[in-house]
N, C-alpha and C positions, 0 to 999 in steps of 0.2 A: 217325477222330476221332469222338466224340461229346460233343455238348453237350447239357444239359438246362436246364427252367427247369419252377417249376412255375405259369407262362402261358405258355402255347405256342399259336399259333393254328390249331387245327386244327378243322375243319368250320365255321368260323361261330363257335369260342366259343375260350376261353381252356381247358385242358388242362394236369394235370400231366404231362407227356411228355419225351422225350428223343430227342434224332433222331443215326442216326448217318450219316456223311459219309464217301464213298469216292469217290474220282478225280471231286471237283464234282459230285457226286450225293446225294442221298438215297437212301439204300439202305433202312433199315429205320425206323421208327417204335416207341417203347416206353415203355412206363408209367415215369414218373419213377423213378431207381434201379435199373431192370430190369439195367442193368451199368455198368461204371464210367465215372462221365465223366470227361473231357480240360475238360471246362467247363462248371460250373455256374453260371448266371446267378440263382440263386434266384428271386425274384419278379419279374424282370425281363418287361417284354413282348418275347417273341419272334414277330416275323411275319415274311410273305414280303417281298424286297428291291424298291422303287418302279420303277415303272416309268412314265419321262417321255419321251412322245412327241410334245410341241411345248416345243425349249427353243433358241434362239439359242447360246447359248453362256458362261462364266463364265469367273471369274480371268484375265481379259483376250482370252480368244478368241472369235473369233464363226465361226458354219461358215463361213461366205463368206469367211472367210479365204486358205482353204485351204492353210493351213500344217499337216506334219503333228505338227508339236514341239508346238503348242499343241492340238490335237486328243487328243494320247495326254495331255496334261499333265489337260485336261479330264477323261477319261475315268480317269486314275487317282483323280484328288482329289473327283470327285462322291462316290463312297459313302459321304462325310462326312453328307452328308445323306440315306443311305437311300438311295439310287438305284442300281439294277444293274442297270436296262435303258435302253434311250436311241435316241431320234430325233433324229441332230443334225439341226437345222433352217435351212432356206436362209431368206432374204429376197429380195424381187422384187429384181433388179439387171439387167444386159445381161447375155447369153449369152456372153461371154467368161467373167465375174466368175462363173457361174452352173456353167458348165463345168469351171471349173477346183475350185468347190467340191466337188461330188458326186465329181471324179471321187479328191480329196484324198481324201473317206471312203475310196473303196473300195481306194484304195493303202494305206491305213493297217491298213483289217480284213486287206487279203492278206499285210501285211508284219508283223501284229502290234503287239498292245499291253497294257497289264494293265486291270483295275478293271471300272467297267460295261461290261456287253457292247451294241455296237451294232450292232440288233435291224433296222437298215435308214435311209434318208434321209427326212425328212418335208420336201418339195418345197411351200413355203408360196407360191404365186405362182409367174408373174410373170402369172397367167392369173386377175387380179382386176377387181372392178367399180372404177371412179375416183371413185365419189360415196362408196363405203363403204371406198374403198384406208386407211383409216386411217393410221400413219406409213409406209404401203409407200412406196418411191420411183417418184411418177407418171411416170416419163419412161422408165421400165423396161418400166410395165402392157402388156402384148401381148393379142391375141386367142387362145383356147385354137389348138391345133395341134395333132394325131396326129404326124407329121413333127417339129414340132419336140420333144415330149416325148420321141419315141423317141433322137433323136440323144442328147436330156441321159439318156435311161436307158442307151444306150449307155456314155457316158462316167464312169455310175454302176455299172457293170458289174452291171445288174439289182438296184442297191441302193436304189433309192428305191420304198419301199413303200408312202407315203402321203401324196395330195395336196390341198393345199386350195385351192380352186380357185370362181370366179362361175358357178355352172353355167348361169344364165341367159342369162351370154354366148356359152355352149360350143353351135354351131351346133349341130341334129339331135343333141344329147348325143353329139358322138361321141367327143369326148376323154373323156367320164365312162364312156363304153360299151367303148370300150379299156383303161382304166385299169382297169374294173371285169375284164374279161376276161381280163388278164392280171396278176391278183394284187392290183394297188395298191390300198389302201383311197382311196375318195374321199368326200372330207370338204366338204364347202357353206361359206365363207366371206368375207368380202370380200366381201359380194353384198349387193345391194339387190333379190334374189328376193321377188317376192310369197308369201301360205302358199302360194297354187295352183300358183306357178311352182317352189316348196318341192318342192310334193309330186311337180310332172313329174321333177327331179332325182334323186330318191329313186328313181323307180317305173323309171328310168335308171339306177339303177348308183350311187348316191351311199347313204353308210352311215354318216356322222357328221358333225360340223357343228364346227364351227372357233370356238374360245374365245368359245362361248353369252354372251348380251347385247353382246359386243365387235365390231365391223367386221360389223353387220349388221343389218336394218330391226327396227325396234322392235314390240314386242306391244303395241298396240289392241285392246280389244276388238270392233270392228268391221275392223279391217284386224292380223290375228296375225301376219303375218309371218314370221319365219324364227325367232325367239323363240316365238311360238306354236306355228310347229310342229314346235319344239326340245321342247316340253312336250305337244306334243299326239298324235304317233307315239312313243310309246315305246320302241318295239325298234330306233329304231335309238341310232347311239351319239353324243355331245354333249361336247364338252371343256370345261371350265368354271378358270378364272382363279382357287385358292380364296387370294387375299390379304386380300380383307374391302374392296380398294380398287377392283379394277377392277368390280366386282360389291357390292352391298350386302349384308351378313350375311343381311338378311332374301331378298333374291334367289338367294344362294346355297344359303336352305333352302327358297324354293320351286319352287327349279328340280330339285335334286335329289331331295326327294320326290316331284316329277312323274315322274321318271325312275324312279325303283327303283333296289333293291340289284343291276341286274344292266346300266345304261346309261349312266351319267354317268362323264366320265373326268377325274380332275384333271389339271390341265398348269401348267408352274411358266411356261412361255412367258417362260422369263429370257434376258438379255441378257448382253452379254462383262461389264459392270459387276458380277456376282452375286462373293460371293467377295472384291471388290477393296475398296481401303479406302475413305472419305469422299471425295469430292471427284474430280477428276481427267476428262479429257477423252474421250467416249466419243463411237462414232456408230453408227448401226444403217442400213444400205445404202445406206452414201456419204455421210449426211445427219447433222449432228452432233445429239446428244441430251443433257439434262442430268435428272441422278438426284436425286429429290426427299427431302423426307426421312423418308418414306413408305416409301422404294424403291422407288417410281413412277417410271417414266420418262417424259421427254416430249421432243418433238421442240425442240431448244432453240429458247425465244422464242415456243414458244407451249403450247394447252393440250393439244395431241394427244395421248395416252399409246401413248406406243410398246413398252411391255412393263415386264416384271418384275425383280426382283430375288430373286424368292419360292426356298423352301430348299422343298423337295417336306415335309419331315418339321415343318415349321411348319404349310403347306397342310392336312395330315392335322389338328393341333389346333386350328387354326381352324375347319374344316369340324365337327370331333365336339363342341368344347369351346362354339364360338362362334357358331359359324349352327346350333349342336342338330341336328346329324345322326347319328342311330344308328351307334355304332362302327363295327357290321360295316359298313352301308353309304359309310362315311365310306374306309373299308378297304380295300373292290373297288374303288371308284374311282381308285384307283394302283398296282393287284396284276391282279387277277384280268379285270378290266375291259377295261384295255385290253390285257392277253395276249390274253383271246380277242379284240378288234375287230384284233388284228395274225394271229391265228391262229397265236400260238405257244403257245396256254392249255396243249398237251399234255405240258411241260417247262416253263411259267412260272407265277408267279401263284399258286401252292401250296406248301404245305409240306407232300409227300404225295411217300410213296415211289418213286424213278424219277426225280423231278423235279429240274431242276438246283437248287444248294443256292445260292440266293443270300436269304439269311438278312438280316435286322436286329434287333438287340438295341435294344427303346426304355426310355429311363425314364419314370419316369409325367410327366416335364413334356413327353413327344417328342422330348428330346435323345436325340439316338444314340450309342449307348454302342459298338456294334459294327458292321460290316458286312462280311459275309460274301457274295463275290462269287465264284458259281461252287466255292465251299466256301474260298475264301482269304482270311483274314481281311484287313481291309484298312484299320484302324483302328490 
């Protein structure tokens, strides 16, 4: 199959080109018309397919489910929005509820399913601070554990690749030192870490930081915090909330300009609500929550925000359109970005021969017109 378009996102810029598409691959690249397309999107934006790696879950499912009907339902219906890569994501609960979620993923990727591919588990807790736990469920929070993360990697058959975690509470870093050691990226959140108690994390094995300004000490300029030094180490990597609500327009652009085009990662950090219609009874780990009409969540009856409702391919126009962030940059933050913080940039994140072909077709308002998962159109 080939399809052309003449915007095509290749190196950083828009392109007349044509890509052609063999067994979910990109095989060759060509100057627009070079041979005959199977689909011409004419002016269409074509870029690489989003990749969200803090998302609870949509159209009524949440990972901690661990149902696999609403898992594959998930994973078929997201590239509505752009998304073909995916971290389903836990919530702190007891290790029954916790077990039986990861271990749901990994029965699901071994038995099969269609649409975004799930790129691994993003293990949000249950190993948070209680002053910064935000809607986590406190009766859940535990102290970190080697022992006990391995038993839940166990049960995730090596599928959980990334964790966030209070590294301040993680004795002698040792949960961040194994976690680092054995593939998982480990992310700083939930924490009331000082910058210094930041930077000991970091200098331990920790490589990104958990939905920047949100469940975590605030930037002073005499006391930076975990904010400051979300902006102040630049290589590593920072997830950031882009709805305009959890974060301020203007936060959203100065946090990402501190970062660069090559360390800020958007995350939709949506809930089972995303997807579902007005109103209706929702909870996020055992604790019921009501959707505002924002798409804010909040811990019902009070003012806690417990997550998103956010579509990844709005996130993207908010960030370029609305907090003025440079397209390309606007761009790597859900493509290229966090392909490489998962270390799959080798086959993700590009539109670049060899690489799998998960494609998005946008119109100029961000609507997705197409999505292309793994070269299977899916719209």
């Amino acid at each position: 199959m080939i399809l052309q378009s003449r915007r095509v996102w290749i190196g950083g810029q828009f392109l007349e080109a044509q890509l052609e598409i063999q067994e979910g691959k990109i095989q060759g690249v060509y100057p627009y018309g070079t041979k005959g397309a199977d689909q011409d999107y004419e002016t269409k934006r074509v870029v690489p397919g989003f990749i969200d790696v803090h998302t609870h879950g949509a159209y009524g499912f949440d990972t901690n489910d661990g149902e696999p009907k609403g898992l594959r339902e998930w994973m078929r219906r997201i590239p509505e929005e752009g998304v073909t890569g995916i971290l389903p994501t836990t919530v702190t609960q007891m290790p029954d509820v916790l077990t039986k979620a990861v271990a749901n993923v990994a029965a699901v990727v071994e038995d099969g399913y269609e649409g975004a591919e799930i790129l691994g588990i993003h293990f949000e807790g249950p190993y948070l601070d209680m002053d910064y736990k935000g809607a986590q469920p406190p009766e859940a929070i535990a102290q970190p554990s080697v022992e006990q993360f391995q038993m839940y990697q166990k049960a995730a058959r090596g599928l959980i690749r990334y964790i966030t975690l209070a590294s301040e509470h993680d004795k002698d870093f040792a949960l961040t030192k194994y976690c680092r050691s054995t593939g998982v990226v480990v992310s700083m959140g939930h924490s009331s870490a000082t910058y210094e108690q930041a930077l000991m994390g970091i200098a331990n094995g920790a490589v990104s930081m958990t939905h920047v300004f949100n469940g975590m000490t605030p930037f002073h300029h005499r006391n930076p915090g975990l904010v400051g030094t979300a902006m102040r180490v630049r290589d590593i990597y920072g997830e950031i909330i882009c709805d305009g609500c959890h974060s301020h327009l203007a936060a959203l652009n100065n946090y990402v300009t501190a970062k660069g085009r090559d360390y800020a990662i958007m995350i939709s950090d949506s809930l089972r609500a995303k997807h579902c219609p007005p109103g209706g009874n929702y909870d996020l780990g055992g604790h019921p929550i009501e959707i505002s009409e924002t798409g804010l969540a909040y811990l019902k009856g009070t003012k806690t925000i417990a997550g998103s409702t956010l579509y990844m391919n709005r996130g993207l126009r908010i960030l370029a359109e609305e907090a003025m962030i440079p397209f390309d940059t606007a761009l790597n933050s859900c493509t290229i970005n966090p392909a490489r913080c998962l270390g799959v940039d080798d086959r993700k994140g590009k539109l670049t021969a060899g690489y799998d072909a998960d494609i998005v077709v946008l119109e100029d308002d961000y609507e997705v017109c197409q999505t292309y998962c793994r070269g299977k159109k899916m719209l």
